[in-house]
N, C-alpha and C positions, 0 to 999 in steps of 0.2 A: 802422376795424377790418376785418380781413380774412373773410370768410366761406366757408368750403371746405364744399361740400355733395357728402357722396361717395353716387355711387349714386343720379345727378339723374335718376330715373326722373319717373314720374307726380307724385308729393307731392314732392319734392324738387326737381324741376326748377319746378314751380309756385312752388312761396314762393323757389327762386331766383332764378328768371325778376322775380317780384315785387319782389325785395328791391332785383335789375341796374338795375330798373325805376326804384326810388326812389333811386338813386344809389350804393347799399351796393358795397364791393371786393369781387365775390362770385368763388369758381371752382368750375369744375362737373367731377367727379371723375366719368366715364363709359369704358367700355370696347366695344370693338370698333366693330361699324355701329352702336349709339349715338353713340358720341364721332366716327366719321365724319362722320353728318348733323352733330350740333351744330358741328362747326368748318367744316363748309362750309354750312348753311344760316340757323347761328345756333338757339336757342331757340324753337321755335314752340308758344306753347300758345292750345286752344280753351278759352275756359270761359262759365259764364252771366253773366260780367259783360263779355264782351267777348275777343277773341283777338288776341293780340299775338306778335311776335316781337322777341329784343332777341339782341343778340351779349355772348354772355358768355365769358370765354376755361374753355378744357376741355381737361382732360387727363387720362391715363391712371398720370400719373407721381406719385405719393404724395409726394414729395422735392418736386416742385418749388412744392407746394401747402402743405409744413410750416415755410416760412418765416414764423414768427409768425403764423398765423393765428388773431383773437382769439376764434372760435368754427366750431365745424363740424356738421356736421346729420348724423347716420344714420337708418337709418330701423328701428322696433325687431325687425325681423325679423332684421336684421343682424347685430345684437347678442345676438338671446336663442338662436338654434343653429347650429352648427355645419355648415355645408353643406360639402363636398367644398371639398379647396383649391382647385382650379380655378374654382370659382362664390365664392368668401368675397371680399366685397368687400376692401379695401384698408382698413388698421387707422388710425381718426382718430391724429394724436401724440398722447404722454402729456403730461399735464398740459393740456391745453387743456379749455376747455366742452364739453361734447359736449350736442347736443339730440338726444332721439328720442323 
């Protein structure tokens, strides 16, 4: 199953990073100098069980991550207001799972 986590900040980029980790098809939906570092440094997270880096592919592109992917992750800020269009992340497709 495909997993698209859009908006792989702090909580998102962790249980993606995690998920890359345990094998899952994960893609990480980031914008500007985020999605910069992640496709040239990879994923890097510190935490108290240990800090890792894995390469997960990212992009900016809503289309290229709506190819069947069997669940995607927001995060519920995303979801419950409306911020300027310029800051609103990228809309999960319809009909998929959405977690947040």
């Amino acid at each position: 199953m495909r997993i698209a986590v859009y908006g792989a900040g702090s909580v998102g980029g962790y249980f993606g990073g995690r998920l890359a980790q345990a094998g899952s098809d994960v893609r990480l939906i980031a914008r500007g100098p985020h999605l910069a570092a992640l496709r040239e440094h990879g994923l890097r997270v510190r935490g108290v069980q240990g800090d890792f880096t894995v390469r997960v592919p990212a992009t900016d592109d809503q289309i290229e991550t709506s190819s069947s992917p069997g669940c995607t992750c927001v995060n519920s800020e995303s979801t419950s207001s409306q911020p300027p269009p310029s800051r609103r992340p990228p809309r999960p497709p319809e009909g998929i799972p959405n977690l947040s």
